[in-house]
C-alpha positions as CSV (number, residue, x, y, z in Angstrom):
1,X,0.6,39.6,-2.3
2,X,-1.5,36.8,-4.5
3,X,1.1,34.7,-4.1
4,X,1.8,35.3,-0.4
5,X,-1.8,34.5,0.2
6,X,-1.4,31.0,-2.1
7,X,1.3,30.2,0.0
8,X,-0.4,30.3,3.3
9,X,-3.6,28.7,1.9
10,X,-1.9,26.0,0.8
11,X,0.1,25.2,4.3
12,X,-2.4,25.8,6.3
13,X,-5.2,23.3,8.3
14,X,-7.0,24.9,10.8
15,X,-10.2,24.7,8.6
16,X,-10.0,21.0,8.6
17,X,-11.1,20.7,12.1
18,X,-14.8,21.9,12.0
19,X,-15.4,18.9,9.9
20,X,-12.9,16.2,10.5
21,X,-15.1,13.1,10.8
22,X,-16.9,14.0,7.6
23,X,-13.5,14.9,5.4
24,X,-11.6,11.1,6.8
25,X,-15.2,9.7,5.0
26,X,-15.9,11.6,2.1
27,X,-11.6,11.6,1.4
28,X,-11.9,7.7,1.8
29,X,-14.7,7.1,-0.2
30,X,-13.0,9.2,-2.8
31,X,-9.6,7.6,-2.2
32,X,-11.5,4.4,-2.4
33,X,-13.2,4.9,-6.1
34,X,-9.7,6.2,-7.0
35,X,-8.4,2.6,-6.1
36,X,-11.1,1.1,-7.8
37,X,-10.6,2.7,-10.8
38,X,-6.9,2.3,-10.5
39,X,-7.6,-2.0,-9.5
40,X,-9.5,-2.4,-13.1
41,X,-6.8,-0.5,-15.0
42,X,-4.3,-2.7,-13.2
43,X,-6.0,-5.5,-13.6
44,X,-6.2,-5.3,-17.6
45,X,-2.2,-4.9,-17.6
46,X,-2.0,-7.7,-15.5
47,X,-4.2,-9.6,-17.8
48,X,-3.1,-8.8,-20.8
49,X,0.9,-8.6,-20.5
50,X,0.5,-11.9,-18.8
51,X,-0.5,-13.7,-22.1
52,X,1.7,-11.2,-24.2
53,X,5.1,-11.8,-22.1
54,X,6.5,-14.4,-20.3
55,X,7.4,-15.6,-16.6
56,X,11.3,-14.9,-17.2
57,X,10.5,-11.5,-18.9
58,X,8.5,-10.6,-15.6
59,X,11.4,-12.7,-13.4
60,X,14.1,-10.0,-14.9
61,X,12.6,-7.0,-14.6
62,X,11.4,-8.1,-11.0
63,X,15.3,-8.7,-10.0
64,X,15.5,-4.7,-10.7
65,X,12.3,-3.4,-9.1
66,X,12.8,-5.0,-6.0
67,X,15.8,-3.4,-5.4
68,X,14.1,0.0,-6.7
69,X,11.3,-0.9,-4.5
70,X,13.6,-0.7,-1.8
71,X,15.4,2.7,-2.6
72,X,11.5,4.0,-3.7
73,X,11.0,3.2,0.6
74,X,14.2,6.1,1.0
75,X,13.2,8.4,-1.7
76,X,11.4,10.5,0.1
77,X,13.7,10.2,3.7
78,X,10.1,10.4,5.0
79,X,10.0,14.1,4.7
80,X,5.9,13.8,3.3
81,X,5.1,12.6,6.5
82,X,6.7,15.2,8.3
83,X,4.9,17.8,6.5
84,X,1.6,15.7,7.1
85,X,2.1,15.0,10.7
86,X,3.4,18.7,11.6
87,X,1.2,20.8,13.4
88,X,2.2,24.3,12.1
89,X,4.8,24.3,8.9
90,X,6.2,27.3,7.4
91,X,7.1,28.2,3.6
92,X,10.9,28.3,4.2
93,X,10.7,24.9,6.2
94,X,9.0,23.1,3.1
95,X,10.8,24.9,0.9
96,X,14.2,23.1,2.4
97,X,12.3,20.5,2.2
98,X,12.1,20.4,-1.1
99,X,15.1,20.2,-2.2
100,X,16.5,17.7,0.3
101,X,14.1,15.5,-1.5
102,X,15.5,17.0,-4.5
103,X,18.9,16.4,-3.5
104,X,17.9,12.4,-2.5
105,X,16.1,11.7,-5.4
106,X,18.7,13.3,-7.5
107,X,21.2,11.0,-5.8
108,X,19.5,7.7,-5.7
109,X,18.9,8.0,-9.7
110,X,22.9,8.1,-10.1
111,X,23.6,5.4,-7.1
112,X,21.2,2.9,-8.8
113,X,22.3,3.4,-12.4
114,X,25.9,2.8,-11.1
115,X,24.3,-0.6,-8.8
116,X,23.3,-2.1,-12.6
117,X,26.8,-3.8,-13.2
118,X,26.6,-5.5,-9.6
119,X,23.4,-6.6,-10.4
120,X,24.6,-8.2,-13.6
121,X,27.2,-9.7,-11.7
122,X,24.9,-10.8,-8.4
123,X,21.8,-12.6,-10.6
124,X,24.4,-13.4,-13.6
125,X,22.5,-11.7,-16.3
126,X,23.8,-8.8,-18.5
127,X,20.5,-7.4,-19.4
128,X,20.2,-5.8,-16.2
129,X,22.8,-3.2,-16.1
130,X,20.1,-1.5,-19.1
131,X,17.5,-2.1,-17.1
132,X,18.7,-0.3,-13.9
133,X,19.9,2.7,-16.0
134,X,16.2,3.4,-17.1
135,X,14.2,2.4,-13.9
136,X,16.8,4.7,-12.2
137,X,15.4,7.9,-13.6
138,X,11.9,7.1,-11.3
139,X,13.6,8.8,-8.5
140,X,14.8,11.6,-9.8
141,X,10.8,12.1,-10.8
142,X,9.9,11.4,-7.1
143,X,12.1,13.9,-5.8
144,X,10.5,16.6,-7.5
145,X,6.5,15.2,-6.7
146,X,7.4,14.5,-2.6
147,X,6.6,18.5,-1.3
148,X,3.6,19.1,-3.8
149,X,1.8,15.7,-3.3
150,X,2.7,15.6,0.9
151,X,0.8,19.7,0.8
152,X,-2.3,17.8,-0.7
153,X,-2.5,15.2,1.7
154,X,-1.9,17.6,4.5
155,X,-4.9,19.3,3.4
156,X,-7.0,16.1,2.5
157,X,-7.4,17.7,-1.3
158,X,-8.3,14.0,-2.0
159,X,-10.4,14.7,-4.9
160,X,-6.8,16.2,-6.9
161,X,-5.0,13.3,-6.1
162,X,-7.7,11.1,-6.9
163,X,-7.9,12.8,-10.5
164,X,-3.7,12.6,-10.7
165,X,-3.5,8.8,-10.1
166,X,-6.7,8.0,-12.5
167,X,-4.6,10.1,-15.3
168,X,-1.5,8.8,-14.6
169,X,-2.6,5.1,-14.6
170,X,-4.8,6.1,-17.8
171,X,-2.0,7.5,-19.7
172,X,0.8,4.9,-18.8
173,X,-1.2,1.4,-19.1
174,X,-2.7,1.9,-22.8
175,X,1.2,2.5,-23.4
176,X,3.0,-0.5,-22.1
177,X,0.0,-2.8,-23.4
178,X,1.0,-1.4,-26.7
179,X,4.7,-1.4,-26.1
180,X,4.1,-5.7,-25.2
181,X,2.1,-6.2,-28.7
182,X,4.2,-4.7,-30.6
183,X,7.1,-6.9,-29.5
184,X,8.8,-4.7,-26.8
185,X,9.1,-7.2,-24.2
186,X,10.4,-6.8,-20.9
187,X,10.7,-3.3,-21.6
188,X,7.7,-2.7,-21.7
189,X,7.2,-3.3,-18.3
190,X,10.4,-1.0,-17.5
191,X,8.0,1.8,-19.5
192,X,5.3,1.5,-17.0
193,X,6.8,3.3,-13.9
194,X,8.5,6.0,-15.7
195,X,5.3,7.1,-17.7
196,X,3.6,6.8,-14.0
197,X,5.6,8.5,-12.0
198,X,6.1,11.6,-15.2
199,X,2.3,12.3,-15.2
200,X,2.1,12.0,-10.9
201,X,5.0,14.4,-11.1
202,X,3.5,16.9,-13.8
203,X,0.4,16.9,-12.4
204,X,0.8,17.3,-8.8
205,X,3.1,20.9,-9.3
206,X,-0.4,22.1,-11.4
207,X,-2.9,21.1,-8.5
208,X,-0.4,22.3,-5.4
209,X,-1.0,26.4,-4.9
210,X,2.9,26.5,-4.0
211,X,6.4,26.8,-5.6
212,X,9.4,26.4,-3.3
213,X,11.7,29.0,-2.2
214,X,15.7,28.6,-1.7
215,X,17.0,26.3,1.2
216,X,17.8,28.2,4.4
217,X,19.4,27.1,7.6
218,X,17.5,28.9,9.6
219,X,14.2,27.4,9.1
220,X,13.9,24.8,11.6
221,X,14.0,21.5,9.8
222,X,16.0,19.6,12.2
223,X,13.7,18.0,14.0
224,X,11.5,17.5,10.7
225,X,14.3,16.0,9.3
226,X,14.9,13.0,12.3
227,X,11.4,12.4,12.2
228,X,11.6,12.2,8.3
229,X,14.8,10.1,8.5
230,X,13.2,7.6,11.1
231,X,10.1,7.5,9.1
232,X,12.3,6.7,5.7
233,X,14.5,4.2,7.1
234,X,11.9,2.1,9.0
235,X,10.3,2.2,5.3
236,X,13.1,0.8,3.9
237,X,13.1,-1.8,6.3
238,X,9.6,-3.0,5.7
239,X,10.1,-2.4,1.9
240,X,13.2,-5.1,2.6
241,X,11.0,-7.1,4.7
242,X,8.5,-7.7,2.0
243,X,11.2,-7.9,-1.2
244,X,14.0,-10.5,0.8
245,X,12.3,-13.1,-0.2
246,X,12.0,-12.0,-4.1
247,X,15.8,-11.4,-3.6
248,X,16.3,-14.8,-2.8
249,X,14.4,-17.0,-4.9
250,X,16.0,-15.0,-7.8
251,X,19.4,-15.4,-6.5
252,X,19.1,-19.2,-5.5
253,X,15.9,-20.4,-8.0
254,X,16.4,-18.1,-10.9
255,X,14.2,-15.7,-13.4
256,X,11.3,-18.2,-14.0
257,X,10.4,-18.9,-10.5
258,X,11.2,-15.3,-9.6
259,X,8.6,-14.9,-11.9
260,X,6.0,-17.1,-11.0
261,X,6.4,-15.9,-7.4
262,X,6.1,-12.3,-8.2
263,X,3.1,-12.9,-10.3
264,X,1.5,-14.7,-7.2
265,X,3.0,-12.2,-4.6
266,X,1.6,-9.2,-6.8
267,X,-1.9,-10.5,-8.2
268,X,-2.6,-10.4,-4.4
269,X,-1.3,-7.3,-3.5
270,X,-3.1,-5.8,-6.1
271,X,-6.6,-5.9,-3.4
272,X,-4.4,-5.3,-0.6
273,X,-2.9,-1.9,-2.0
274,X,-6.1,-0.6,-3.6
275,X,-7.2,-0.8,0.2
276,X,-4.1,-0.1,2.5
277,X,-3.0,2.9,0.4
278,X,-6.4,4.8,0.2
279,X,-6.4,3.9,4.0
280,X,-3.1,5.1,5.2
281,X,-3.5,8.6,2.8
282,X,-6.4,9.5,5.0
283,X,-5.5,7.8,8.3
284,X,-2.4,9.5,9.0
285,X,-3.2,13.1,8.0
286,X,-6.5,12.3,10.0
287,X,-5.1,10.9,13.0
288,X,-2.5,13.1,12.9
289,X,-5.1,15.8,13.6
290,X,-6.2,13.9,16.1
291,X,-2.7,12.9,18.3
292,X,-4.3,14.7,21.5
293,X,-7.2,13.3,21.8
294,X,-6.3,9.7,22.7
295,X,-10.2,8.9,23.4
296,X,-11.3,9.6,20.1
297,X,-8.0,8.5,18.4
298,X,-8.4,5.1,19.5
299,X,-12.3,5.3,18.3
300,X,-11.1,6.3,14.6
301,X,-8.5,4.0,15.0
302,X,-11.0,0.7,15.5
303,X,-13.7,2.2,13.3
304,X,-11.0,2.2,10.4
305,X,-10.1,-1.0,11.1
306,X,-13.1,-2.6,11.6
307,X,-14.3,-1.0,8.3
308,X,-11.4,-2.0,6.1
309,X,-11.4,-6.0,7.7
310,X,-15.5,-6.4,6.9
311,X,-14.4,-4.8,3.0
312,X,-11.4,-7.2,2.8
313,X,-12.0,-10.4,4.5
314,X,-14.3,-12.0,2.4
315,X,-12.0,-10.8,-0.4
316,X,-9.4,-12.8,0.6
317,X,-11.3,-15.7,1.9
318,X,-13.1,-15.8,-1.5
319,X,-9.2,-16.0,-2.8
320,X,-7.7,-18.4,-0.9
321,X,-10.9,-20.9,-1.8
322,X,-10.9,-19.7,-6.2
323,X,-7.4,-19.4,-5.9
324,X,-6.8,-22.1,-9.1
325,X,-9.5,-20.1,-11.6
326,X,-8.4,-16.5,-10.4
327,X,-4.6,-17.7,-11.2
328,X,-5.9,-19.3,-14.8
329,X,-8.9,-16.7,-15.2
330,X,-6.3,-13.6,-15.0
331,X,-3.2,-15.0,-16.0
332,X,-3.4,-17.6,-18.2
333,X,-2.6,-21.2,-17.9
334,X,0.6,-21.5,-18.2
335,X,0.6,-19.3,-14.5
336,X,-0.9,-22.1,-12.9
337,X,1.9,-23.3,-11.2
338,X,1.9,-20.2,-8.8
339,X,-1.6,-21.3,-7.4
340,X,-0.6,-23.0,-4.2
341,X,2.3,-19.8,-3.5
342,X,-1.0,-18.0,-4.4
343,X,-3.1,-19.3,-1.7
344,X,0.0,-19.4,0.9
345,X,0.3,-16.0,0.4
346,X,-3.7,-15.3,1.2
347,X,-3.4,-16.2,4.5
348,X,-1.1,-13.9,5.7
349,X,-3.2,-10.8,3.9
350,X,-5.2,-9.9,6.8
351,X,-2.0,-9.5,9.0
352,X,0.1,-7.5,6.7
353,X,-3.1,-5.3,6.8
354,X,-3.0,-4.8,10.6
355,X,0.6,-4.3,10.2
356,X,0.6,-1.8,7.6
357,X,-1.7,0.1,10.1
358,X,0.7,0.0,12.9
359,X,2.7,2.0,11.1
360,X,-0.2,4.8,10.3
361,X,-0.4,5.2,14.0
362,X,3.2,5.4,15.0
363,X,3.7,8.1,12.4
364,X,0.4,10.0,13.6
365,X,1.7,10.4,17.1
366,X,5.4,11.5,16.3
367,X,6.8,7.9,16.9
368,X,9.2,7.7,14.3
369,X,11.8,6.0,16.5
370,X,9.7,3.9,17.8
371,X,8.5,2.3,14.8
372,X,12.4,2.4,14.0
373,X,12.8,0.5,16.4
374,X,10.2,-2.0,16.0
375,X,11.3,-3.0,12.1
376,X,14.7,-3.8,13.6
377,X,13.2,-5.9,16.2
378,X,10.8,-8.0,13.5
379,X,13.4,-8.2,10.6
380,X,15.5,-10.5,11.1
381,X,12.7,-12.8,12.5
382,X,11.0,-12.6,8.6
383,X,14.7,-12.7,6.7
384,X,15.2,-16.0,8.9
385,X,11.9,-17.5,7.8
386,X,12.4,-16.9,4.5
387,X,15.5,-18.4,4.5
388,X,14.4,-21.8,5.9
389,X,11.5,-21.9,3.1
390,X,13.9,-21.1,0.4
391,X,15.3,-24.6,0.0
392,X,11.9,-26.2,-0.3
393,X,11.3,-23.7,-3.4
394,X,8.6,-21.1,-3.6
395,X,6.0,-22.7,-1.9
396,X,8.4,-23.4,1.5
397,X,9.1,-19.4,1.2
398,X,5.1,-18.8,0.8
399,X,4.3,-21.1,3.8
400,X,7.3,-20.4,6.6
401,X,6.9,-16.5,5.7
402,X,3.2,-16.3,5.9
403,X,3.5,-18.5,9.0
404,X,5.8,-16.6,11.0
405,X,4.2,-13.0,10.1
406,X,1.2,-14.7,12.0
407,X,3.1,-16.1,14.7
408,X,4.5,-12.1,15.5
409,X,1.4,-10.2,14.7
410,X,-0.1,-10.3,18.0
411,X,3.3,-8.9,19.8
412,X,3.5,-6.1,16.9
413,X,0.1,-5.3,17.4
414,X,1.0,-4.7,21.3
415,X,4.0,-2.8,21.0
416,X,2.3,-0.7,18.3
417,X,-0.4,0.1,21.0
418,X,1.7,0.7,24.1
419,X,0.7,4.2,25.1
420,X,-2.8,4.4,23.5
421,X,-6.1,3.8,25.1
422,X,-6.4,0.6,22.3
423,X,-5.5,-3.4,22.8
424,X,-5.6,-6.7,21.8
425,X,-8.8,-6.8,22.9
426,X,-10.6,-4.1,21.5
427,X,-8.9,-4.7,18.2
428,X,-10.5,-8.2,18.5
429,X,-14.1,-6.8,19.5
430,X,-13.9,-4.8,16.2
431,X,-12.5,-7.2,13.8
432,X,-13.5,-10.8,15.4
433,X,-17.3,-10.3,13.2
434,X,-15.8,-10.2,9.6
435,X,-13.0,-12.7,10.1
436,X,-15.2,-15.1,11.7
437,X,-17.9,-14.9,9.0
438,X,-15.5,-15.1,6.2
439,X,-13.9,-18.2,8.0
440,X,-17.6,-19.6,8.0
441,X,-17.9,-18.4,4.0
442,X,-14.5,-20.8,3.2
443,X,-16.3,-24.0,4.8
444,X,-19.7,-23.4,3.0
445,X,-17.5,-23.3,0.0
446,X,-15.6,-25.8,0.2
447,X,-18.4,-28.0,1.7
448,X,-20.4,-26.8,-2.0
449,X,-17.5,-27.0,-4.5
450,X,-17.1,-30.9,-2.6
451,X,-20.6,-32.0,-2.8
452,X,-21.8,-29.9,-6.1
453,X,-18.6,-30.3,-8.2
454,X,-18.9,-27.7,-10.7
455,X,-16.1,-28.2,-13.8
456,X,-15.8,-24.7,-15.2
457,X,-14.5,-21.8,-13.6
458,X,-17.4,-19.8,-14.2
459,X,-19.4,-21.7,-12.6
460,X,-17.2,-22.8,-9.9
461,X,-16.3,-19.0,-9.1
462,X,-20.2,-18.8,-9.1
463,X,-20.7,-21.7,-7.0
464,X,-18.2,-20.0,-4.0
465,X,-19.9,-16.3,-4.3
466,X,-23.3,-18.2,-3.5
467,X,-21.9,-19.8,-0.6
468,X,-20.2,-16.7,0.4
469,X,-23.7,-15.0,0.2
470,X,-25.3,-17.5,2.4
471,X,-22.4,-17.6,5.1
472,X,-23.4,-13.3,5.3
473,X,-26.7,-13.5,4.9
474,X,-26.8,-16.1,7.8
475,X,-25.1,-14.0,9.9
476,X,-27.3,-11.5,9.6
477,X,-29.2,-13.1,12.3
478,X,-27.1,-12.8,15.0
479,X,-27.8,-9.0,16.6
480,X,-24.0,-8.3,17.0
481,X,-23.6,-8.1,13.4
482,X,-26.2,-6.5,12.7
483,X,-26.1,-3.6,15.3
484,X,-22.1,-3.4,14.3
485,X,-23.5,-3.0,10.0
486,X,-25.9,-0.2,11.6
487,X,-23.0,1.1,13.3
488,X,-21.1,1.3,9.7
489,X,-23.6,2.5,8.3
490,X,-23.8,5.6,10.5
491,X,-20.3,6.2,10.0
492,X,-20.9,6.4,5.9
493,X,-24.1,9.1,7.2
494,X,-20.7,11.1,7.8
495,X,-21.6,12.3,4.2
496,X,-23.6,14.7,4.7
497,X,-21.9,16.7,8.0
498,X,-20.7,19.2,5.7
499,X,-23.3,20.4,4.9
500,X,-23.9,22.3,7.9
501,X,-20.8,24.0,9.9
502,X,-19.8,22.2,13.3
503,X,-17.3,22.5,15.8
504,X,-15.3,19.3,16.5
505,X,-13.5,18.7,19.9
506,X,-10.1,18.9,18.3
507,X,-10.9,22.5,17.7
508,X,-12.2,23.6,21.2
């Protein structure tokens, strides 16, 4: 009977309701300070396996991982999401659940340990079959974490996945730093997802208040299962969208620019996912909740957004203009050939945030196909710019990528909100504030690095965050921005709804 009870607390999400507003905060914040934490620990790998390794060490593992990264899109078939997004779930329909995702991670492990010799063969290096034999066993790990982590994000338990990630990330960094030191080399950097994705695994079968059953047919996973498949192969898609380029700069350039790229490519995804991850973990189980109720779906929709530009717009602006001393600051000289695919990069980060939350509403309202259907209109349109840059070197593939993301984004964005009560316009209402502030930040530091011609990156870095702080503080006169920062600062006074019980619309 104890365990019967377990069971249904830990499917159920009816008590969500009465405070929805409050949980999306408090879980974000949470999710947020998770990130952080996460960022710094990170950041020291970055830091320090950049000076203890070198470009080609990071160029081979890379011509591994993006191919991983591309099967880690499939792992799941998208079957988290479909115990998120489901109204009403049942034991025996999770429990199938289960070990599909068993049965897919179990399979990808022994697909991509037989891929290694092609590999070998397609990037002519040996070392890789190795390689791929190790970095296979990540999926066979995910498998078995899909069920238990999806039931905590169904139930926005945000805090025990925030505890998970902070333990995994503490346990697994001190390790490969020490692996690098003591001479392991690239394999130390093969260590780092295994001893990540073994603690996520461990941990998230103590938190979840549910063990699986057998498979049965007769639980009523169809339909969970094409929304699951849609949702895992237009993952794939965008995995491929954001790795083709990778592919083909180590295919036609080799391990060393490979390497310099990747460095580039993921020192500034490093912001990007301490941001879109947190964001998407509590906008699709929140949204989700909120699929009929288009009114107040399309307010949580531009509230998000418009939070999450104002946080990362200056971020990025202040990027693109320290670009040089971030590059030598965190890498090391000897990275500072990767400054201008650095910068290149920047100016595309704001779109692939919009675009990474197309794809939290799609998922929110059931649209599996649709979104489908939308990564096979926009791929071949990114593969094709990548492949005119790729002669030019990695710069041309920085520039003609970033430019043609830009290009699309407005079209995405429309497609993405056919159906909804949002637009292009309302999106632009919310977001046009931080952009064009941060715009104003890069020409006041520009205009001060030009005029005051500081020598040292600390003080040049210091030189662009004064500018920044004028170019905000300025704009603090103008009453739109400050009525929208009052605005966002009543949405952060969502902190303290729970402290007394209310009834939200969603639950009328």
């Amino acid at each position: 009977m104890v365990a019967q009870q377990q069971i249904v607390e830990a499917l159920r999400t009816d008590h969500l309701h009465a405070d929805l507003k409050g949980r999306s905060v408090r879980g974000g914040l949470v999710t947020l300070t998770s990130q952080g934490v996460q960022f710094i620990m990170q950041s020291i790998a970055t830091i320090v396996l950049a000076r203890l390794l070198t470009p080609a060490d990071f160029g081979i593992v890379a011509m591994v991982t993006v191919i991983t990264g591309l099967a880690t899109s499939f792992a799941d078939f998208g079957l988290s999401e479909a115990t998120i997004q489901r109204k009403e779930i049942t034991h025996g329909q999770v429990s199938t659940l289960f070990w599909i995702n068993f049965a897919i991670g179990l399979g990808l492990t022994l697909f991509t340990a037989a891929l290694g010799p092609a590999l070998a063969m397609f990037y002519r290096e040996p070392r890789l079959i190795r390689i791929a034999l190790l970095l296979s066993l990540t999926f066979f790990l995910g498998g078995l974490r899909v069920q238990p982590s999806a039931l905590l994000k169904r139930q926005m338990r945000f805090s025990a996945l925030a505890f998970r990630d902070i333990a995994a990330y503490s346990t697994a960094v001190p390790i490969t730093i020490l692996m690098a030191w003591r001479g392991a080399g690239y394999w130390s950097l093969v260590a780092m997802p295994l001893i990540l994705n073994s603690v996520q695994m461990v941990l998230s079968w103590l938190m979840v208040r549910w063990r699986p059953g057998l498979p049965r047919r007769d639980s009523q996973v169809r339909a969970m299962v094409t929304f699951g498949g849609n949702v895992s192969v237009s993952y794939l898609i965008f995995s491929l969208n954001r790795s083709f380029d990778s592919i083909l700069i180590g295919w036609y350039w080799g391990a060393a620019p490979l390497g310099l790229y990747s460095r580039a490519y993921n020192l500034l995804m490093l912001p990007i996912r301490q941001l879109s991850t947190p964001a998407g973990n509590v906008a699709i189980p929140a949204f989700s909740r909120l699929q009929d109720d288009p009114d107040r779906f399309a307010r949580y929709y531009l509230r998000t957004m418009g939070l999450i530009i104002w946080i990362t717009a200056p971020i990025f602006a202040f990027l693109f203009v320290t670009a040089k001393s971030i590059i030598v600051l965190v890498l090391g000289a000897k990275w500072v050939e990767a400054t201008p695919v650095f910068q290149l990069l920047v100016i595309s980060a704001l779109g692939q945030m919009l675009i990474d939350s197309t794809i939290w509403l799609l998922i929110s309202r059931g649209q599996s196909a649709r979104l489908l259907k939308l990564l096979l209109l926009i791929s071949p349109v990114i593969a094709c710019s990548f492949a005119v840059g790729l002669p030019y070197g990695i710069k041309g593939v920085a520039l003609s990528g970033s430019s043609v993301l830009l290009l699309i984004l407005p079209w995405i964005l429309n497609y993405t909100f056919r159906g909804t009560r949002l637009t292009l316009a309302r999106l632009g209402r919310a977001i046009v504030y931080p952009v064009s502030i941060s715009l104003f930040g890069i020409f006041l530091a520009h205009l001060s690095l030009y005029f005051l011609g500081p020598t040292h990156i600390p003080s040049q870095l210091l030189v662009v965050v004064f500018a920044f702080v004028a170019a905000y503080s300025l704009s603090a006169f103008i009453p739109a921005v400050r009525e929208e920062i009052m605005s966002l600062r009543d949405s952060l006074g969502a902190l303290g709804i729970s402290r007394r019980p209310t009834v939200s619309p969603v639950a009328q």
